[in-house]
N, CA, C and O atoms as CSV, one atom per row, in Angstrom:
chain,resi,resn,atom,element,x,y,z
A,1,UNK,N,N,0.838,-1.166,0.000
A,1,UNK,CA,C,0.000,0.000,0.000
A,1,UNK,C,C,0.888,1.235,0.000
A,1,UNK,O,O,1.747,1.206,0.881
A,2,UNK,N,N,0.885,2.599,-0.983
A,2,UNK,CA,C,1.279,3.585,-1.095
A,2,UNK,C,C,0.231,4.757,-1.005
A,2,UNK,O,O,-0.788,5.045,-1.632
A,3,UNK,N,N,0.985,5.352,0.138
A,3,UNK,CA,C,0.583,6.862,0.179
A,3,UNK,C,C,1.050,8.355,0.113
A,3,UNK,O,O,2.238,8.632,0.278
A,4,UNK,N,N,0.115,9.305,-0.126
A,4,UNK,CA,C,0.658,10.498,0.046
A,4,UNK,C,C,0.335,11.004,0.997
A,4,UNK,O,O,-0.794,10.789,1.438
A,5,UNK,N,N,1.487,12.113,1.840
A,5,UNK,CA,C,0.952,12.821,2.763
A,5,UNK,C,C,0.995,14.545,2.333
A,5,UNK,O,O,2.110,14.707,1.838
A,6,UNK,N,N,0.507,15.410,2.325
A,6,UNK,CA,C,0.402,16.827,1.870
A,6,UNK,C,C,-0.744,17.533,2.975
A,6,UNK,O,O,-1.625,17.126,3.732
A,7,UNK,N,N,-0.225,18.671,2.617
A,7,UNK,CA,C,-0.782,19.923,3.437
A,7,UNK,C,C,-2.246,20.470,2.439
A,7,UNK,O,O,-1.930,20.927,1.340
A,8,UNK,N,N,-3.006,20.458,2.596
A,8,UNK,CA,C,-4.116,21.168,1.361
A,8,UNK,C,C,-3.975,22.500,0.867
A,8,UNK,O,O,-3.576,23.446,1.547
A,9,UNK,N,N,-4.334,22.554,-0.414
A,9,UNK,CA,C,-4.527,23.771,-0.587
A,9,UNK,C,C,-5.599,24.290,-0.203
A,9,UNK,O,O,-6.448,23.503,0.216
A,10,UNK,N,N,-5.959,25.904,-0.213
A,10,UNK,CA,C,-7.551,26.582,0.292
A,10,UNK,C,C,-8.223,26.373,-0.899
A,10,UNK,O,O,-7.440,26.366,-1.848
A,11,UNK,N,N,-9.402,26.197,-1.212
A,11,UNK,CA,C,-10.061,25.625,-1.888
A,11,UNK,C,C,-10.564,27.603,-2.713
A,11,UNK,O,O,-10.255,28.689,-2.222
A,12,UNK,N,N,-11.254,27.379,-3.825
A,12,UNK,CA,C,-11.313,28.445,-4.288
A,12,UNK,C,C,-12.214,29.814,-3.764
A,12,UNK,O,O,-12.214,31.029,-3.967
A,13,UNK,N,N,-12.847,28.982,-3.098
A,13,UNK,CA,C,-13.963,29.564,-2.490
A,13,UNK,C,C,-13.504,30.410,-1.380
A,13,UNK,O,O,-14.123,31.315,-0.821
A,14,UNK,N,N,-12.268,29.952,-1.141
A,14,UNK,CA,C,-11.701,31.041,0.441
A,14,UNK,C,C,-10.722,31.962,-0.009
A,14,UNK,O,O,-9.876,31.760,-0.881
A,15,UNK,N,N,-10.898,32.944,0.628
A,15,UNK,CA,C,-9.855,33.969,0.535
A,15,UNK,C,C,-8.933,34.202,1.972
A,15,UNK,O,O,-8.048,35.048,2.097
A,16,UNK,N,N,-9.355,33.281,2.956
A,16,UNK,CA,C,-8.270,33.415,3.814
A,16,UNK,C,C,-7.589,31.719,4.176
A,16,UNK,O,O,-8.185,30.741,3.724
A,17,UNK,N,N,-6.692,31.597,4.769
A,17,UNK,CA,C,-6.087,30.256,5.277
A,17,UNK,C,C,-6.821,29.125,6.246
A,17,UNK,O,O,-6.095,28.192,6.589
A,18,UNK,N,N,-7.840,29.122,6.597
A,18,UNK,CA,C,-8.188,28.855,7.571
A,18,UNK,C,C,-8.563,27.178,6.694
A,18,UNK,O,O,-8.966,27.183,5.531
A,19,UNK,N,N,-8.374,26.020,7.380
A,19,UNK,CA,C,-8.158,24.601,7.618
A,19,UNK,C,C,-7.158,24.411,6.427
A,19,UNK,O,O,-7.662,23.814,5.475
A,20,UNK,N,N,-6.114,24.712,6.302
A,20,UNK,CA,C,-4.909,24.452,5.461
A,20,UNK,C,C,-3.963,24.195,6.085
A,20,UNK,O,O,-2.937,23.946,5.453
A,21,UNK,N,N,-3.924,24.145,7.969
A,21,UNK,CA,C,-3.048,23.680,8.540
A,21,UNK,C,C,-2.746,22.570,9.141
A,21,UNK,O,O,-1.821,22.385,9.932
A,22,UNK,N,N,-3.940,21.434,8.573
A,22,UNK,CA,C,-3.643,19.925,8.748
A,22,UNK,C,C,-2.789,19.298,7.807
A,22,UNK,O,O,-2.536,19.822,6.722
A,23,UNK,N,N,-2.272,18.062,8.209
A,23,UNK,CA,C,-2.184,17.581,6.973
A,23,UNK,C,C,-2.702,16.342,6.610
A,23,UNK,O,O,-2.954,15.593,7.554
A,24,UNK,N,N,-2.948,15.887,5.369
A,24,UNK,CA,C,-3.134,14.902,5.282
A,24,UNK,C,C,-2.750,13.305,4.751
A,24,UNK,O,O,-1.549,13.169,4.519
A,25,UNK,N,N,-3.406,12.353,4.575
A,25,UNK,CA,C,-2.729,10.641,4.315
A,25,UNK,C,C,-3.885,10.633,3.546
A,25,UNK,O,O,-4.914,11.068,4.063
A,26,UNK,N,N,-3.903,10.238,2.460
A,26,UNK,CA,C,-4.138,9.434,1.013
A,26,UNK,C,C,-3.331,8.231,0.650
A,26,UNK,O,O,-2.105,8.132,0.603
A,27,UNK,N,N,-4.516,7.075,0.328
A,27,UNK,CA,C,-3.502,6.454,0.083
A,27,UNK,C,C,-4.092,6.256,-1.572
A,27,UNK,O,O,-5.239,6.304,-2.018
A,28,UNK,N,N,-2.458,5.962,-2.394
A,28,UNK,CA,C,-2.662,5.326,-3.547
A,28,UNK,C,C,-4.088,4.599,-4.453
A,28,UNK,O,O,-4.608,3.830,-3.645
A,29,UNK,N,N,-4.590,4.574,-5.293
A,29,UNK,CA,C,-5.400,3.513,-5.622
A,29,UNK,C,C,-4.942,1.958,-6.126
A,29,UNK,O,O,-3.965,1.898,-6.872
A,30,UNK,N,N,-5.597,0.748,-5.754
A,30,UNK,CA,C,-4.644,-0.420,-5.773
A,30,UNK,C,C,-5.158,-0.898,-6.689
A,30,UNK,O,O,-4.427,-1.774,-7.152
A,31,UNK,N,N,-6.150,-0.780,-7.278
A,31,UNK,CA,C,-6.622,-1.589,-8.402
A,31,UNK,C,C,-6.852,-0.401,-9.994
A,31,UNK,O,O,-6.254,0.673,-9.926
A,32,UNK,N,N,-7.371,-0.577,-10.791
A,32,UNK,CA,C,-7.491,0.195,-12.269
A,32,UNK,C,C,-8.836,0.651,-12.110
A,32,UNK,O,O,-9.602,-0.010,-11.410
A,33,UNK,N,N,-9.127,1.448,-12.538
A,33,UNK,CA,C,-11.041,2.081,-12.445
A,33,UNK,C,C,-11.666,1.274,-13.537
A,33,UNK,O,O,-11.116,1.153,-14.632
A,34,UNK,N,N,-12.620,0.814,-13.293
A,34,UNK,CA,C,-13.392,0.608,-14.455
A,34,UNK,C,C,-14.719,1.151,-14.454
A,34,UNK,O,O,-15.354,1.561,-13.483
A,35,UNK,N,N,-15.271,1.075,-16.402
A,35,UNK,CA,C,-16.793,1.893,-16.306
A,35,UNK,C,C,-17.679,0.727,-16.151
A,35,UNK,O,O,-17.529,-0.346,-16.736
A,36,UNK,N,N,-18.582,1.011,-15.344
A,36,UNK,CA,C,-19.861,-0.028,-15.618
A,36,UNK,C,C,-20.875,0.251,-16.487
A,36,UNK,O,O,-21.660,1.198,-16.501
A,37,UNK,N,N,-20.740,-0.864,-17.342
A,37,UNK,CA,C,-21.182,-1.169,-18.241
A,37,UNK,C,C,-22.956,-0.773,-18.595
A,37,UNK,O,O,-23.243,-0.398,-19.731
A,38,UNK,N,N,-24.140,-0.913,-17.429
A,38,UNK,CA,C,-25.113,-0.152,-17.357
A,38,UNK,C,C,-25.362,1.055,-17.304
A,38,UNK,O,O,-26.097,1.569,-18.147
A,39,UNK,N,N,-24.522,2.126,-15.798
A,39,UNK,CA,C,-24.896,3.055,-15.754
A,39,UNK,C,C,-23.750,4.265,-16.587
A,39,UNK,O,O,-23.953,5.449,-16.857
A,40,UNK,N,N,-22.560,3.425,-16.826
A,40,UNK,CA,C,-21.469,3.938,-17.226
A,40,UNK,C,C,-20.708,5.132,-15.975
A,40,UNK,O,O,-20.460,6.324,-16.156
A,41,UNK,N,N,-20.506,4.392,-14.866
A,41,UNK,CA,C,-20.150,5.025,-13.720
A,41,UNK,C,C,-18.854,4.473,-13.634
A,41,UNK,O,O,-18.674,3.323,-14.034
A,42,UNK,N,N,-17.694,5.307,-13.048
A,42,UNK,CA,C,-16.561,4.533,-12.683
A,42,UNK,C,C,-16.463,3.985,-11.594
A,42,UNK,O,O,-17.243,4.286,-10.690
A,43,UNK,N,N,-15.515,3.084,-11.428
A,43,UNK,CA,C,-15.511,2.210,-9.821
A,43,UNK,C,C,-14.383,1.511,-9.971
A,43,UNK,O,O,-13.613,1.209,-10.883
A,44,UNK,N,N,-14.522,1.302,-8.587
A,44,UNK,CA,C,-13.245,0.361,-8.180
A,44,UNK,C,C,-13.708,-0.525,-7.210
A,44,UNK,O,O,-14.902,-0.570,-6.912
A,45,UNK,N,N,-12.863,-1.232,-6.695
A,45,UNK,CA,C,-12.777,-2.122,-5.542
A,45,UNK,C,C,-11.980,-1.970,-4.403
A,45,UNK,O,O,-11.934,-2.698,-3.412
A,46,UNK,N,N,-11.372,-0.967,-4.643
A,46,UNK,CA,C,-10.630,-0.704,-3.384
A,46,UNK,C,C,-10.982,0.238,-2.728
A,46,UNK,O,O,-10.707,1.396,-3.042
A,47,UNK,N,N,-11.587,-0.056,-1.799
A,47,UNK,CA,C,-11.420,0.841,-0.087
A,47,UNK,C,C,-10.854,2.125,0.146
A,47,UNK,O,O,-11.199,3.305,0.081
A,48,UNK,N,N,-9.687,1.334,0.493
A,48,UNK,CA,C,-8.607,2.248,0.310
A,48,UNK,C,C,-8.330,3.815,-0.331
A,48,UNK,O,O,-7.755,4.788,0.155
A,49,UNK,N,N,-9.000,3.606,-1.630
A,49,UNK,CA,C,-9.153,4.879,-1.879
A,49,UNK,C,C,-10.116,6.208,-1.660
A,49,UNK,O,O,-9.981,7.320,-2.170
A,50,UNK,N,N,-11.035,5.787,-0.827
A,50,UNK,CA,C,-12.071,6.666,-0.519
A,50,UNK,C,C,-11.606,7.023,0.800
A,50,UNK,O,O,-12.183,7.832,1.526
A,51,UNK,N,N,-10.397,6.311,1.135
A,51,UNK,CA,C,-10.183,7.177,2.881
A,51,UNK,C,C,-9.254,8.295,2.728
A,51,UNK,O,O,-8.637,8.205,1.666
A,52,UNK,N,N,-9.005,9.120,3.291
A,52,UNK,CA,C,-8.251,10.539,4.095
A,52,UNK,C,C,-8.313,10.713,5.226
A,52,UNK,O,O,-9.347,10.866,5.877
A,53,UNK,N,N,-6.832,10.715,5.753
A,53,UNK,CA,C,-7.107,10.773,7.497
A,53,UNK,C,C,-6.569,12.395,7.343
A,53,UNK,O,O,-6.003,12.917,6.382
A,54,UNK,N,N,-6.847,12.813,8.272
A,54,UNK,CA,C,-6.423,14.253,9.236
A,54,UNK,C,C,-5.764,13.955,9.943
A,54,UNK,O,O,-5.974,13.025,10.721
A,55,UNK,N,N,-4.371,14.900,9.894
A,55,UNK,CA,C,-3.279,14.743,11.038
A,55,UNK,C,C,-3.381,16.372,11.746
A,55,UNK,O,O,-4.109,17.118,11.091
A,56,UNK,N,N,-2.827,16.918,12.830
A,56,UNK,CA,C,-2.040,17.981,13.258
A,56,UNK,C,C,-0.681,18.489,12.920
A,56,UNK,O,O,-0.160,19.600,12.818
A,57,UNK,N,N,-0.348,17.382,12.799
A,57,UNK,CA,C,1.383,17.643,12.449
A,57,UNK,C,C,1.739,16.662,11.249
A,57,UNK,O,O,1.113,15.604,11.180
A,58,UNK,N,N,2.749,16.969,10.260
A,58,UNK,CA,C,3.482,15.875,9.701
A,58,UNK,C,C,4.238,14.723,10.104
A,58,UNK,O,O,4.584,13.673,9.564
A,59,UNK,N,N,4.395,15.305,11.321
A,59,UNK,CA,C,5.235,14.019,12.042
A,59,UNK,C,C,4.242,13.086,12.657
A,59,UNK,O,O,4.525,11.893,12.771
A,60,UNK,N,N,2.948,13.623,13.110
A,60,UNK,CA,C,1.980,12.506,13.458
A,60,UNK,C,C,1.313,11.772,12.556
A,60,UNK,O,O,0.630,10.778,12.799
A,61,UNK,N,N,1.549,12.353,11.338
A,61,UNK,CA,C,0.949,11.215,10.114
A,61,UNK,C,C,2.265,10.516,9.446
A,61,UNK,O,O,2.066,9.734,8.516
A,62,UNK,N,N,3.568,10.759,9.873
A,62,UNK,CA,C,4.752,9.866,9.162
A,62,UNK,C,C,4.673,8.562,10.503
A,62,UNK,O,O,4.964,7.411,10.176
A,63,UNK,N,N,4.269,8.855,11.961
A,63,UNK,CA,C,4.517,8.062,12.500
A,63,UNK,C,C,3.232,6.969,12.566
A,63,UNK,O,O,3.371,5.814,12.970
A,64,UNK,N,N,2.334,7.371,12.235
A,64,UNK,CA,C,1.014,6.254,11.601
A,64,UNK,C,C,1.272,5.366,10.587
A,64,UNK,O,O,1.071,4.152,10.577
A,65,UNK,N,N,1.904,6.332,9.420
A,65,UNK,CA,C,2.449,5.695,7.744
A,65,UNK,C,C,3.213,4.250,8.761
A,65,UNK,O,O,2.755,3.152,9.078
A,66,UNK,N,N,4.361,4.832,8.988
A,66,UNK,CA,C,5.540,3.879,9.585
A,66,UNK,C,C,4.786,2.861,10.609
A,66,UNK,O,O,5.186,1.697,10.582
A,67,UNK,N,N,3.865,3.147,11.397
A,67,UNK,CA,C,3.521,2.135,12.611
A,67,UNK,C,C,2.665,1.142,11.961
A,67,UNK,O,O,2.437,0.123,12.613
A,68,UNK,N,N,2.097,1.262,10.679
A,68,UNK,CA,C,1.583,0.324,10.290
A,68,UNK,C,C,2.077,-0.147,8.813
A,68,UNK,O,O,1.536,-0.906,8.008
A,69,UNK,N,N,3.319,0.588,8.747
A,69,UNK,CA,C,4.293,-0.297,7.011
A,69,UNK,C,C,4.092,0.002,6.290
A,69,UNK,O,O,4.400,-0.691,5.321
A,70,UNK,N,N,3.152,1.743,5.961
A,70,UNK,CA,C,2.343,1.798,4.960
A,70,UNK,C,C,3.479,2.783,4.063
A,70,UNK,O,O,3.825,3.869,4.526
A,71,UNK,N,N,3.892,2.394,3.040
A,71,UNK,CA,C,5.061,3.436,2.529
A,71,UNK,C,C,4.256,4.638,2.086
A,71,UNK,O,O,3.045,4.711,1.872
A,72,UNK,N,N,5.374,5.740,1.979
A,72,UNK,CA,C,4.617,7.027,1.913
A,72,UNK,C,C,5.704,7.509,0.771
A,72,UNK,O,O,6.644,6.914,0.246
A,73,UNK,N,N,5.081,9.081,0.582
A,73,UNK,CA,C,5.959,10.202,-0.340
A,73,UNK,C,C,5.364,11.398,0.521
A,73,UNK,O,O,4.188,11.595,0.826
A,74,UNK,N,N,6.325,12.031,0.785
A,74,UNK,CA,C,5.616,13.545,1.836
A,74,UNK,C,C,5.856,14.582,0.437
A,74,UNK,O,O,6.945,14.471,-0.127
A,75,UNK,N,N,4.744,15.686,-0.177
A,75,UNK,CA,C,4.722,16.391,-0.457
A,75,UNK,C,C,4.666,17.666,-0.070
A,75,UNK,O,O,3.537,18.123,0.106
A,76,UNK,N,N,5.786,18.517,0.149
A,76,UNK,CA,C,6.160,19.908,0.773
A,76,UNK,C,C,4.869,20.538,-0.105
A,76,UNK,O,O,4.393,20.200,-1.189
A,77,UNK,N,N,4.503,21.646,0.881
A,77,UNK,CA,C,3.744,22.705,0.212
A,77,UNK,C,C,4.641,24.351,-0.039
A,77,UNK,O,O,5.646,24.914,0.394
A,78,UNK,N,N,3.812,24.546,-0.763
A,78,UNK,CA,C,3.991,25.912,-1.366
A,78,UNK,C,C,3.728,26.859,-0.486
A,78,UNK,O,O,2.556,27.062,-0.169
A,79,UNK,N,N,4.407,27.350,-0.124
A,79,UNK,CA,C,4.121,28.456,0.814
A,79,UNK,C,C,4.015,29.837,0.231
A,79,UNK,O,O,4.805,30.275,-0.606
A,80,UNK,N,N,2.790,30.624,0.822
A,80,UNK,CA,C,2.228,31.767,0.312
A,80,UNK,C,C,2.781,33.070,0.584
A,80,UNK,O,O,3.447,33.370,1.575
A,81,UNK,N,N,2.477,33.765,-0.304
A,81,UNK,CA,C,3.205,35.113,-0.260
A,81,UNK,C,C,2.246,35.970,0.989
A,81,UNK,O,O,1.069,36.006,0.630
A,82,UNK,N,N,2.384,36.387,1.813
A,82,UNK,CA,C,1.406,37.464,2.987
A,82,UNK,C,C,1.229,38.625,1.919
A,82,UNK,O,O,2.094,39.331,1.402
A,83,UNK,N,N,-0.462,38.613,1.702
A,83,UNK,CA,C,-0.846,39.396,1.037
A,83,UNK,C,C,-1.474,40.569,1.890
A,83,UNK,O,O,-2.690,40.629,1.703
A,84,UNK,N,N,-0.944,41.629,2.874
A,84,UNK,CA,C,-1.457,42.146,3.422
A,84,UNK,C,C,-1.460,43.747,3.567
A,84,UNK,O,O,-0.416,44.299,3.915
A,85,UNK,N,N,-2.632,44.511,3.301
A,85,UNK,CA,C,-3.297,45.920,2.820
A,85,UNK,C,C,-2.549,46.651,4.073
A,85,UNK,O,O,-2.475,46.204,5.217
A,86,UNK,N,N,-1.938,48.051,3.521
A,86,UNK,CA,C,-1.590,48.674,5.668
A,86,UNK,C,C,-2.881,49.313,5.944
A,86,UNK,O,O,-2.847,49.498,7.160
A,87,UNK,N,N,-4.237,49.847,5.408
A,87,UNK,CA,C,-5.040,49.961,5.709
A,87,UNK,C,C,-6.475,48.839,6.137
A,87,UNK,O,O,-7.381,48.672,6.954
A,88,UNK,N,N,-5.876,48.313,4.953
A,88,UNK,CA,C,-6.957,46.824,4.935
A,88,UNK,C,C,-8.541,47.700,4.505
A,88,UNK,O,O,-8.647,48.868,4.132
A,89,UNK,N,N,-9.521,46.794,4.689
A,89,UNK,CA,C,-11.106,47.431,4.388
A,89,UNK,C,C,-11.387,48.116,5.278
A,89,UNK,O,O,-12.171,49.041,5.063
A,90,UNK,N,N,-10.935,47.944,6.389
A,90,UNK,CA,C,-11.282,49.382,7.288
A,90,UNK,C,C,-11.009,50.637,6.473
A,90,UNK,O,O,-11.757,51.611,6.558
A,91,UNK,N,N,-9.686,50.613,5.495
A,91,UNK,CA,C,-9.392,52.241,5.333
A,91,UNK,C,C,-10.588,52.608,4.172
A,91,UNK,O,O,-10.553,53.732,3.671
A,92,UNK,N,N,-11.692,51.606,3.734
A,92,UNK,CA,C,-12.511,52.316,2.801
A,92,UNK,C,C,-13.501,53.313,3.271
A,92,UNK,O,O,-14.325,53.967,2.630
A,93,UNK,N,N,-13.224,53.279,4.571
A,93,UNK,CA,C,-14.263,54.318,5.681
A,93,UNK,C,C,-13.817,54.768,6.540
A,93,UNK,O,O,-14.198,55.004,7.687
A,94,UNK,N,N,-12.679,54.959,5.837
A,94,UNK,CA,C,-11.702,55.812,7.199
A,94,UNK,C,C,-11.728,57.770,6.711
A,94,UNK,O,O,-11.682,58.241,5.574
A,95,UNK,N,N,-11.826,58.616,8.226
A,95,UNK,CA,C,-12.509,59.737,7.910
A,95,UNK,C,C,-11.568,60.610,6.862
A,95,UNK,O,O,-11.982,61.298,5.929
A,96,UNK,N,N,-10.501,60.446,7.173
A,96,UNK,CA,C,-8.900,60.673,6.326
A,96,UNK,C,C,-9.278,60.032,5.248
A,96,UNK,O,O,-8.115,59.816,4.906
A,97,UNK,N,N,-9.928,59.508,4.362
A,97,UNK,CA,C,-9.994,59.345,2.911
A,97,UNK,C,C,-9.416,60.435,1.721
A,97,UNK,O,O,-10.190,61.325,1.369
A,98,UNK,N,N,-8.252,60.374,1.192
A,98,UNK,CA,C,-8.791,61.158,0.379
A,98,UNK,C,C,-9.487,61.175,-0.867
A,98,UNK,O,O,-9.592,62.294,-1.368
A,99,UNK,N,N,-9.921,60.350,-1.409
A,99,UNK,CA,C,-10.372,60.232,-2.911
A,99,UNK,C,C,-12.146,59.955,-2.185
A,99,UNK,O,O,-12.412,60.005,-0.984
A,100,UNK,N,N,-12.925,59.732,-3.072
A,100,UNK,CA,C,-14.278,59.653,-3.020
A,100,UNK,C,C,-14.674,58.251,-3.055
A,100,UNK,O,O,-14.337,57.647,-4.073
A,101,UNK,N,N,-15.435,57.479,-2.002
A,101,UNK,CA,C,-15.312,56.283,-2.296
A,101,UNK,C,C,-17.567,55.854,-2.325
A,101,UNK,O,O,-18.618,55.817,-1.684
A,102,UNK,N,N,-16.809,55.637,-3.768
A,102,UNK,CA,C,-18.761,54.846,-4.197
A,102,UNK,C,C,-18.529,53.311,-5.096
A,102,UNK,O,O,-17.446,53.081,-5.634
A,103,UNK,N,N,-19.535,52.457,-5.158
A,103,UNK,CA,C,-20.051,51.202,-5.596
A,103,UNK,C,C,-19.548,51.078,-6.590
A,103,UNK,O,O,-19.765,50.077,-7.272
């Protein structure tokens, strides 16, 4: 059995970081997908691939991988640039404005 462990990315829908600081265990798929033939749906037989565990740390999901033999690949993440305003949205109503601010 092969897995990956990685940090998530924020999904598109967020504009801030918030649950990107777990990480997680995927494991591999062990068998080939196939379509079924009635509904033309894909599938498999393995288990295995529908799980994802949640860790806290990387080191608490390398020492799970290892306590049960399961080989891994750790994928480093990309770390983000701090995108941060010195006024932020507060300054769109701040009394010191100088320009005119409408919709």
């Amino acid at each position: 059995m092969r897995a990956r462990i990685y940090q998530p990315a924020r999904t598109a829908m967020q504009s801030g970081m918030g649950k990107t600081n777990t990480w997680l265990l995927e494991f591999a798929p062990g068998e080939k997908r196939e379509v079924d033939p009635l509904m033309g749906w894909t599938s498999s037989g393995d288990m295995n691939s529908q799980v994802t565990l949640r860790f806290d740390s990387l080191e608490a999901a390398k020492d799970y991988a290892e306590e049960r033999g399961i080989e891994y690949i750790v994928l480093q993440p990309k770390k983000r640039k701090v995108n941060v305003r010195p006024r932020g949205y507060g300054g769109n109503f701040a009394p010191d404005r100088r320009q005119v601010w409408t919709h």
